[in-house]
N, CA and C atoms as a LAMMPS dump frame, in Angstrom:
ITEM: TIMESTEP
0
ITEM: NUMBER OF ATOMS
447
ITEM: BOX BOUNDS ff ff ff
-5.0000000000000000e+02 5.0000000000000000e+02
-5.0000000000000000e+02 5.0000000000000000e+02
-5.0000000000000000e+02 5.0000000000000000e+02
ITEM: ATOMS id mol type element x y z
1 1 1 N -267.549 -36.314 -157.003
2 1 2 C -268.232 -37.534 -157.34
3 1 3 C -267.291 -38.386 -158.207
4 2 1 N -267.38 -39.673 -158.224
5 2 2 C -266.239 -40.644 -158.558
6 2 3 C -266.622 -40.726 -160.005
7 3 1 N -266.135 -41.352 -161.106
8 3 2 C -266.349 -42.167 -162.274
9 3 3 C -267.638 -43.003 -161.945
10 4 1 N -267.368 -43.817 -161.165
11 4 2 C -268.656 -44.487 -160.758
12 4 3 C -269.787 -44.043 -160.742
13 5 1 N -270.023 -43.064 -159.486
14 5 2 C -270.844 -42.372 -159.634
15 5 3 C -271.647 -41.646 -160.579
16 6 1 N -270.702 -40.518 -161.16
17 6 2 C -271.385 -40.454 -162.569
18 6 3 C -272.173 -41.532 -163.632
19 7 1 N -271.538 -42.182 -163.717
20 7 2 C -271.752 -43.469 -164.811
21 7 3 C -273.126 -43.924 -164.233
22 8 1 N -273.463 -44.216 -163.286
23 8 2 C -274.346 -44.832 -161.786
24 8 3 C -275.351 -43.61 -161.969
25 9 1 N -275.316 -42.425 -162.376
26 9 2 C -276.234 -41.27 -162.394
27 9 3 C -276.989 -41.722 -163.854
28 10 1 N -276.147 -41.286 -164.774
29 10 2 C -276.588 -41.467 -166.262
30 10 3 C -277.265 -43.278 -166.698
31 11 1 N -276.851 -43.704 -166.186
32 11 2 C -277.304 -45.197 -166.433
33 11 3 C -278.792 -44.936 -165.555
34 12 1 N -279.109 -43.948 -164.304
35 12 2 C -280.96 -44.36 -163.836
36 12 3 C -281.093 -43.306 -164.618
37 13 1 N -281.017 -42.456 -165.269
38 13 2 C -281.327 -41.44 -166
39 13 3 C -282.274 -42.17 -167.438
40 14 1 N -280.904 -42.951 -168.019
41 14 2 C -281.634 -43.648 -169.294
42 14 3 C -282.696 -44.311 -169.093
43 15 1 N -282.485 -45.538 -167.449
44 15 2 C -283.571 -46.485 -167.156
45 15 3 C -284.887 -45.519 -166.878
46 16 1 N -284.937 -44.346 -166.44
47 16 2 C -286.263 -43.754 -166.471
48 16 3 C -286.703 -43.074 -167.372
49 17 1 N -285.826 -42.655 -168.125
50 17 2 C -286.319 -42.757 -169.553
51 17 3 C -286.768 -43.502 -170.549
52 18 1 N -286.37 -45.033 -170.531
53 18 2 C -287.13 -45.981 -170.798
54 18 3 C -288.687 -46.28 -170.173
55 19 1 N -288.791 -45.89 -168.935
56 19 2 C -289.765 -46.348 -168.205
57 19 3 C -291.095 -44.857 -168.295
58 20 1 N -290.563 -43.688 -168.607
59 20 2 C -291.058 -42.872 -169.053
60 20 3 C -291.941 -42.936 -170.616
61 21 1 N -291.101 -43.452 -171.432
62 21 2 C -291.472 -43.811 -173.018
63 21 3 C -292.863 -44.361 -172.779
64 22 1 N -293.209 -45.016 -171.535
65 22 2 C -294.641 -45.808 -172.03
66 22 3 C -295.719 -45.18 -171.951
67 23 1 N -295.718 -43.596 -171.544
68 23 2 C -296.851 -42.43 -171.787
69 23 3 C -296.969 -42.141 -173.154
70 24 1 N -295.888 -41.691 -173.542
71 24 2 C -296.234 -41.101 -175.347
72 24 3 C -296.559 -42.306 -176.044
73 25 1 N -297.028 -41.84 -176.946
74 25 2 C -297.741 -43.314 -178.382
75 25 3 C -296.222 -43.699 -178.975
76 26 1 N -296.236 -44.792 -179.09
77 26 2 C -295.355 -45.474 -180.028
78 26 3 C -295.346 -45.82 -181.564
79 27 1 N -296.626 -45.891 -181.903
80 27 2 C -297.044 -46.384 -183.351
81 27 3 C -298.614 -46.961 -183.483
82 28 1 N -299.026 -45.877 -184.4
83 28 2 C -300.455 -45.586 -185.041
84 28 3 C -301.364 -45.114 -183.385
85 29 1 N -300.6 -44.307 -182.523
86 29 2 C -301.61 -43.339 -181.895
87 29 3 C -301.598 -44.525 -180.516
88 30 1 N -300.628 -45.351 -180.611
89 30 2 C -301.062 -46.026 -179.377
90 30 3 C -299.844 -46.497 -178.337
91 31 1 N -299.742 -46.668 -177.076
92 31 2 C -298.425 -47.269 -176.976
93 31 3 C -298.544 -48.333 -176.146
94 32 1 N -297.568 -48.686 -175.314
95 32 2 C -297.191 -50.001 -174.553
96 32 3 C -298.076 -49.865 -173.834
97 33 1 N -298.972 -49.467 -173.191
98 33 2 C -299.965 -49.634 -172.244
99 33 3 C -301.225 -50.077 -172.404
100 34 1 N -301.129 -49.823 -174.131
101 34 2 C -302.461 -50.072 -174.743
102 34 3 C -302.542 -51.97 -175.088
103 35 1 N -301.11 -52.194 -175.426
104 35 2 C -301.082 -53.376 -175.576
105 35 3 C -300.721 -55.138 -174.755
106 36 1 N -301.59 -56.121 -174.919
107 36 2 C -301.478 -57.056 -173.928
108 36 3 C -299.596 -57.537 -173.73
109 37 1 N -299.43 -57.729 -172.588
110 37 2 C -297.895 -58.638 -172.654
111 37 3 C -297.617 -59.533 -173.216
112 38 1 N -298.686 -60.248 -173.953
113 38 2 C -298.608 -61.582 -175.134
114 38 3 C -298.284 -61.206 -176.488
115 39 1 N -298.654 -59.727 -176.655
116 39 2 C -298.522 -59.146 -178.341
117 39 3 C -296.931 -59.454 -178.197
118 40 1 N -296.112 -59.518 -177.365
119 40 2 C -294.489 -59.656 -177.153
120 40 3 C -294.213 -60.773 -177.747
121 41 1 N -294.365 -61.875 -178.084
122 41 2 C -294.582 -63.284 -177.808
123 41 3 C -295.539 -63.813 -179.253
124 42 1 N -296.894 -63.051 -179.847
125 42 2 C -297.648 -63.638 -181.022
126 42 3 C -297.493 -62.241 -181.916
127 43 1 N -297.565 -63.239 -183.156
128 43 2 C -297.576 -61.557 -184.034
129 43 3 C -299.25 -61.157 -184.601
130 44 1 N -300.122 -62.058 -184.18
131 44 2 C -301.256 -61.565 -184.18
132 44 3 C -302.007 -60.597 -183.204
133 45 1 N -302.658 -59.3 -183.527
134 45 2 C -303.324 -58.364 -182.203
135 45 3 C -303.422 -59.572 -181.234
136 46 1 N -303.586 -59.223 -180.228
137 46 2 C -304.163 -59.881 -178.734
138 46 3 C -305.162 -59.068 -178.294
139 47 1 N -305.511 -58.386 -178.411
140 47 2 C -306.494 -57.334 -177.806
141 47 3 C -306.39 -56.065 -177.43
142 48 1 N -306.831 -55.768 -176.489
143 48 2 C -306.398 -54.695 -175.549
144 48 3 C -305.965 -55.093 -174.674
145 49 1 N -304.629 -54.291 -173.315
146 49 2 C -304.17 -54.986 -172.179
147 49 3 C -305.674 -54.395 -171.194
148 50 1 N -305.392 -55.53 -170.171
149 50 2 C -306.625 -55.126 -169.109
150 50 3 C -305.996 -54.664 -167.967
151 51 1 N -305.05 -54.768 -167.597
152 51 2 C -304.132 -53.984 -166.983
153 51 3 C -302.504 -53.231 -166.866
154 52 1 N -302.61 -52.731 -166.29
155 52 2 C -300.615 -51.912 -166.884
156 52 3 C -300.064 -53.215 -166.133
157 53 1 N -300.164 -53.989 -165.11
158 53 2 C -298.972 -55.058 -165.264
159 53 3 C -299.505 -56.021 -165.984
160 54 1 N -300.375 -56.189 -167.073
161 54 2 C -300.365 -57.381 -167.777
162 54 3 C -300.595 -56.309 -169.404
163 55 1 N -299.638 -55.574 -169.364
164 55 2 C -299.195 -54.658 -170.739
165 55 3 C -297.674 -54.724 -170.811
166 56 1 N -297.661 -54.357 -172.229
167 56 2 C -296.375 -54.385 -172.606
168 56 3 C -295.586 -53.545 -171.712
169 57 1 N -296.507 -52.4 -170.995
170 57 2 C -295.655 -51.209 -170.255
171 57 3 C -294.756 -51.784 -169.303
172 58 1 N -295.584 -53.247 -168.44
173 58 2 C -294.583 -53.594 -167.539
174 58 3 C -293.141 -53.781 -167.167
175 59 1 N -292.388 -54.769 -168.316
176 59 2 C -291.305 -54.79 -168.18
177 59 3 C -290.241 -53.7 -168.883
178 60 1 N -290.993 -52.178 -169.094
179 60 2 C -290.226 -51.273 -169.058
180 60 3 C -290.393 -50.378 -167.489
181 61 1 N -291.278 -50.596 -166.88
182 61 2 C -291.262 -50.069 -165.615
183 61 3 C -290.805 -50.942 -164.854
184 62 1 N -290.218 -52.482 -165.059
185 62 2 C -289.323 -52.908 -163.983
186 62 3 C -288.028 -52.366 -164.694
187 63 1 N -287.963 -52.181 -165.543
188 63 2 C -286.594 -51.412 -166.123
189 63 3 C -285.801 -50.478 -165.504
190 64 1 N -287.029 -49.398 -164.718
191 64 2 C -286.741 -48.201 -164.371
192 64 3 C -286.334 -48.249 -163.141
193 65 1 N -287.201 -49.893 -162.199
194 65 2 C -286.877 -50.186 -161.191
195 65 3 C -285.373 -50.568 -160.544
196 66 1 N -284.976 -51.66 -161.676
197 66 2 C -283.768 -52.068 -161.88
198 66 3 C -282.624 -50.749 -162.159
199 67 1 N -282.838 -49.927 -162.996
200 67 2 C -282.179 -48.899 -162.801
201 67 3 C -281.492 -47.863 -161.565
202 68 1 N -282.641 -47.515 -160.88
203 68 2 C -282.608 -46.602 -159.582
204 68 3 C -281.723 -47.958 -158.577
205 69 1 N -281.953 -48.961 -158.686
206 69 2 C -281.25 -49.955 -157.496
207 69 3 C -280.194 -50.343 -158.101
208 70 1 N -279.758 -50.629 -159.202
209 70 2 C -278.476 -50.737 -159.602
210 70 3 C -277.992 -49.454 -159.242
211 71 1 N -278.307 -48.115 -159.837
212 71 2 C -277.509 -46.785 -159.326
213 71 3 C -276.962 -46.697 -157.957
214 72 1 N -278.106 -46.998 -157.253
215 72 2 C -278.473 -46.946 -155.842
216 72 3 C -277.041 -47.409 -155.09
217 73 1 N -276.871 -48.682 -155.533
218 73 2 C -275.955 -49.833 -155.431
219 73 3 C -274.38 -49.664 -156.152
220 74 1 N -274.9 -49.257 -157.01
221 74 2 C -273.487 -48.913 -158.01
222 74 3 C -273.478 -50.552 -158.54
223 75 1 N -274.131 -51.126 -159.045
224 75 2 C -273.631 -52.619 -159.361
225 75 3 C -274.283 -52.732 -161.123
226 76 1 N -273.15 -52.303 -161.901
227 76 2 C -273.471 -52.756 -163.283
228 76 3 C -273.992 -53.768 -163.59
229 77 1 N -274.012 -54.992 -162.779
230 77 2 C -274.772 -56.154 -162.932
231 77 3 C -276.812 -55.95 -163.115
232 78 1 N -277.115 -54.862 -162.411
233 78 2 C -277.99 -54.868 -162.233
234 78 3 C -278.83 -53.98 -163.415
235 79 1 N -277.847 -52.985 -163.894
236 79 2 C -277.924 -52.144 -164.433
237 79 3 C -278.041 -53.206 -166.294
238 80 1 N -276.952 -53.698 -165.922
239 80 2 C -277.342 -54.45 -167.279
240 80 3 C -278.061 -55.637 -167.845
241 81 1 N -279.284 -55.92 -166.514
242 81 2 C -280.321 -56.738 -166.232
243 81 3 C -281.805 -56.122 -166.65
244 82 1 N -281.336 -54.941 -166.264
245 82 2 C -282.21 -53.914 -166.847
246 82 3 C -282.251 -53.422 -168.078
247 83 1 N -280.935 -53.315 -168.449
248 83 2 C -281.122 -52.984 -170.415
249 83 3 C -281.689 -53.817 -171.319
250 84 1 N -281.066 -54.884 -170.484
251 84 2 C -281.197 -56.648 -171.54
252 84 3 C -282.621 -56.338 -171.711
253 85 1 N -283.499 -56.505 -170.454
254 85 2 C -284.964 -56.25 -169.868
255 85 3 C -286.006 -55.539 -170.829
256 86 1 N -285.027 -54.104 -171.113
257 86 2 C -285.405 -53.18 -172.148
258 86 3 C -285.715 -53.693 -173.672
259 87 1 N -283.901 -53.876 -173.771
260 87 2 C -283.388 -53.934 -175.4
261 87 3 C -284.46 -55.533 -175.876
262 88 1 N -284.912 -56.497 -175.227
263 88 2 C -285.09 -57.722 -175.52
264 88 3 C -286.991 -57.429 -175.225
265 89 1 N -287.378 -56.421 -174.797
266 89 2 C -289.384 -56.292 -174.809
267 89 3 C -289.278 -55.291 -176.261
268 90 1 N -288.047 -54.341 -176.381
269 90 2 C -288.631 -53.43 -177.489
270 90 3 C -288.15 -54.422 -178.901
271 91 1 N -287.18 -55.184 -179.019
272 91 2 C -286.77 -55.559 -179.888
273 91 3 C -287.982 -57.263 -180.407
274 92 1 N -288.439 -57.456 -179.493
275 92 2 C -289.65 -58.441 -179.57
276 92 3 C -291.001 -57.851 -179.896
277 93 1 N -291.051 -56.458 -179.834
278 93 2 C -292.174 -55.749 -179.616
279 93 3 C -291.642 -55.265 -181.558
280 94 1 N -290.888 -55.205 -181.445
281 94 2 C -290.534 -54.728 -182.909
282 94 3 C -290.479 -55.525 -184.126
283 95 1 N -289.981 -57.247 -183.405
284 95 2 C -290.204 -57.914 -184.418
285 95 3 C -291.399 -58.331 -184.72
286 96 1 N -292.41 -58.058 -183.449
287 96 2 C -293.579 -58.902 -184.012
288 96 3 C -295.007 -58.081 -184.625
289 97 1 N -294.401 -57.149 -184.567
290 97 2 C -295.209 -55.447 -185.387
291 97 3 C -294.788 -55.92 -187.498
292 98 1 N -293.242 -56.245 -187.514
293 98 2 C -292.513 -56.29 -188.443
294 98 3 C -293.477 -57.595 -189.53
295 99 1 N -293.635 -58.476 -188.497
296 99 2 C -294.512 -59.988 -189.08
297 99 3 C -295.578 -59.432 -189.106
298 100 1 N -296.238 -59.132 -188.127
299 100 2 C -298.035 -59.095 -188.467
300 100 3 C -298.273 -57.819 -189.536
301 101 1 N -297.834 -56.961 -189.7
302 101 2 C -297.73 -56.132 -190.906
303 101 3 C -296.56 -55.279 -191.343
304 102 1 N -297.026 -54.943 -192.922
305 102 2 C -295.896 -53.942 -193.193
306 102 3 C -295.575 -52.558 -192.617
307 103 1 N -294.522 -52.383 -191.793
308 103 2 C -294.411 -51.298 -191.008
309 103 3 C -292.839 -51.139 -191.427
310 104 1 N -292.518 -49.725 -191.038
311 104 2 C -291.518 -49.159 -191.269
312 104 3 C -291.066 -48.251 -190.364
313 105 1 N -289.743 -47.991 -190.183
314 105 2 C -289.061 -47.42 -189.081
315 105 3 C -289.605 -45.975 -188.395
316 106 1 N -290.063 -45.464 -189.891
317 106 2 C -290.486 -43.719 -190.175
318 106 3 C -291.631 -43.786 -189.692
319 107 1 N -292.572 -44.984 -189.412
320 107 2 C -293.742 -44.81 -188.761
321 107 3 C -293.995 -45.006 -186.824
322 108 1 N -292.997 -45.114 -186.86
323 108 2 C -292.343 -44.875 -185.249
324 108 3 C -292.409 -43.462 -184.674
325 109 1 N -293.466 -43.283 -183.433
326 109 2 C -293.784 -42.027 -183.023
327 109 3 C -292.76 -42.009 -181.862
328 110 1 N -292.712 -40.857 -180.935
329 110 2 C -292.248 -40.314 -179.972
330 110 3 C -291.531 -41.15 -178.45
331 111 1 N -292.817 -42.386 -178.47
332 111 2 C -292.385 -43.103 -177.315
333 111 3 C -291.409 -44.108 -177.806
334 112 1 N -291.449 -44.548 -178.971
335 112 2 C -290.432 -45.563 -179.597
336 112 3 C -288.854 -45.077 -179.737
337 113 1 N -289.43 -43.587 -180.139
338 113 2 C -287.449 -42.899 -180.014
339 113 3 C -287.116 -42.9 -178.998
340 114 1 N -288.005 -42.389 -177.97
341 114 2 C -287.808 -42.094 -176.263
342 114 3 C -286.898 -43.414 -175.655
343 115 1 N -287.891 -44.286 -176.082
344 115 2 C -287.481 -45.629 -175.513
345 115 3 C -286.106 -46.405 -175.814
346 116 1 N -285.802 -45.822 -177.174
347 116 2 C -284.45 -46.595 -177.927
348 116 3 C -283.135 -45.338 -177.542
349 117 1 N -283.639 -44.16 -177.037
350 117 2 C -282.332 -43.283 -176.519
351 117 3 C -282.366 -43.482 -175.114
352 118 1 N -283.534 -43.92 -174.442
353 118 2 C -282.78 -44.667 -172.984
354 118 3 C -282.065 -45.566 -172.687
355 119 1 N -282.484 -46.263 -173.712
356 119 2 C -281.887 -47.467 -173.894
357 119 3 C -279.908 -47.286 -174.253
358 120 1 N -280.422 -46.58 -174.887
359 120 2 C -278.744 -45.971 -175.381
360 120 3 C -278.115 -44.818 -174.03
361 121 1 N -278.974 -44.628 -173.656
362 121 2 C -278.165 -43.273 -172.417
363 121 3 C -277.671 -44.652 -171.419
364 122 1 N -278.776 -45.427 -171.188
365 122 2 C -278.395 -46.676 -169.971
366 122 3 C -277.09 -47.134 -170.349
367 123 1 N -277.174 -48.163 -171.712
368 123 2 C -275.608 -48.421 -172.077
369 123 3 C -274.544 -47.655 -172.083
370 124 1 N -274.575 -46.243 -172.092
371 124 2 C -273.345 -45.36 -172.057
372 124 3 C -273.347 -45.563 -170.413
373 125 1 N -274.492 -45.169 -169.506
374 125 2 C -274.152 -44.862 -168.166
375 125 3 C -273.438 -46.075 -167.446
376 126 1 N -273.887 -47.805 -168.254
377 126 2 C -273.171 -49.181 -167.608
378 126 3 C -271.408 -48.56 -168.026
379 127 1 N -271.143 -48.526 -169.272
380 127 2 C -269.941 -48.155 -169.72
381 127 3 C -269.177 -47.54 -169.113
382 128 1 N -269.493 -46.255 -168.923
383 128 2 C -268.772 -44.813 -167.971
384 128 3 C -268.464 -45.237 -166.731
385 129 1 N -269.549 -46.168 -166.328
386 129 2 C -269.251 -46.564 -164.846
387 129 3 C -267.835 -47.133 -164.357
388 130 1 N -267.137 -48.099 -165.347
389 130 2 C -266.024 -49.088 -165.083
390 130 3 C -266.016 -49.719 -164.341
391 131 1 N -264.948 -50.808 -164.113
392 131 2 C -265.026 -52.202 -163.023
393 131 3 C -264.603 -51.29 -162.087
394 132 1 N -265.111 -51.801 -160.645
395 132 2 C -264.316 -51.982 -159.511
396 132 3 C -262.866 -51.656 -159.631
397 133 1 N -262.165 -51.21 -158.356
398 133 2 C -260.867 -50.924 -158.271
399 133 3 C -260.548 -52.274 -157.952
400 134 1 N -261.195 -52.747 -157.333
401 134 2 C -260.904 -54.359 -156.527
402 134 3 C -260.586 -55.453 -157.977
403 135 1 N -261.767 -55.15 -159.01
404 135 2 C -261.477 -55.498 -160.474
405 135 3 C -260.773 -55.687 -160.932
406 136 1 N -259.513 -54.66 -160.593
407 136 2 C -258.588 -54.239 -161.611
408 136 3 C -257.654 -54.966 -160.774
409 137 1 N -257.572 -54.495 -159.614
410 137 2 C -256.372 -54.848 -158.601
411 137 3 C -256.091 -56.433 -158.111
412 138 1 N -257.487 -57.036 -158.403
413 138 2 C -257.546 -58.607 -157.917
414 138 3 C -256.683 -59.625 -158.144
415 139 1 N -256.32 -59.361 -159.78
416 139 2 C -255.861 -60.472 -160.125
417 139 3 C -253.918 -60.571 -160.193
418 140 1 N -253.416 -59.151 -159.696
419 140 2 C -252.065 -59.235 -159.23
420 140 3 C -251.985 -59.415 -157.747
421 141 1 N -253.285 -59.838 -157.2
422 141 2 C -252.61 -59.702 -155.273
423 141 3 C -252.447 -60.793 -154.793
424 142 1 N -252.42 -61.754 -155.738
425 142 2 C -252.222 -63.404 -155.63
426 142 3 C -250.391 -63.82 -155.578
427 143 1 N -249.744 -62.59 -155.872
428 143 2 C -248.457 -62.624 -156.194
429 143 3 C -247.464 -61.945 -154.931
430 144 1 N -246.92 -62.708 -154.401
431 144 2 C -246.144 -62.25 -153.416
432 144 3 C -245.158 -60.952 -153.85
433 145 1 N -244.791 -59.649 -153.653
434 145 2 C -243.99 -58.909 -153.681
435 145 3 C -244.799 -59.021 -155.234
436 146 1 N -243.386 -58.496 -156.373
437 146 2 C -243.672 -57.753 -157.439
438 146 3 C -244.316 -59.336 -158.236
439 147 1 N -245.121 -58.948 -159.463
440 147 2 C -245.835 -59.758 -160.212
441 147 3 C -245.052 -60.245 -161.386
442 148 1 N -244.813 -61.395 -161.957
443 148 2 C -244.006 -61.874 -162.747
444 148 3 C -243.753 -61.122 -164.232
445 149 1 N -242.487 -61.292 -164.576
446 149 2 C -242.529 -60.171 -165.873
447 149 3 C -242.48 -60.802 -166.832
């Protein structure tokens, strides 16, 4: 199996581990499923979500989606459409917990770690992956015979 490959393994690994996180509770006994996709967005409760695609869970399960088809594909582009996806619902989800009350890191349960080491396995797996050979090779094949010294 290539560099690629590997890298392309561990990167859907993290993304379903992100997309996994939204079973366990995140903080005070509850997690992304419990909450509307607007709590992202206001720092006041919103309610309860009335459904998993109109919960916070959603755009960690297109996460997971984006993951398996970037792997699929081998295309870091996709892969890091999906982290952004991640890193930018938990980090909104975090600031707006931070405003509407006093909370602290230590009160972060199981699905919140889950979610921030997929997040971190994904970025190692975009990393490991590397550019294209075509990447590397592109920008000397413009040069007739040897490349200028």
């Amino acid at each position: 199996m290539t560099r690629r490959g590997v890298g392309a393994g561990i990167a859907a690994l993290g993304a379903l581990t992100v997309t996994a996180s939204v079973y366990p509770t995140w903080y005070t006994n509850e997690g992304p499923r419990d909450w509307p996709l607007a709590q992202l967005f206001q720092a006041s409760p919103a309610g309860e979500a009335t459904a998993y695609w109109g919960s916070v869970a959603a755009p960690l399960a297109v996460v997971g989606a984006l993951g398996v088809l970037g792997a699929v594909l081998r295309f870091r582009f996709i892969l890091g459409l999906g982290w952004l996806l991640g890193a930018a619902s938990f980090t909104l989800w975090a600031i707006m917990r931070a405003i509407d009350s006093s909370w602290q890191v230590g009160e972060l349960e199981a699905g919140a770690w889950l979610c921030l080491a997929g997040l971190a396995v994904l970025l190692i797996g975009i990393v490991a992956m590397g550019p294209r050979a075509e990447e590397v090779e592109a920008p000397l094949s413009v040069f007739e015979g040897d490349p200028p010294q």
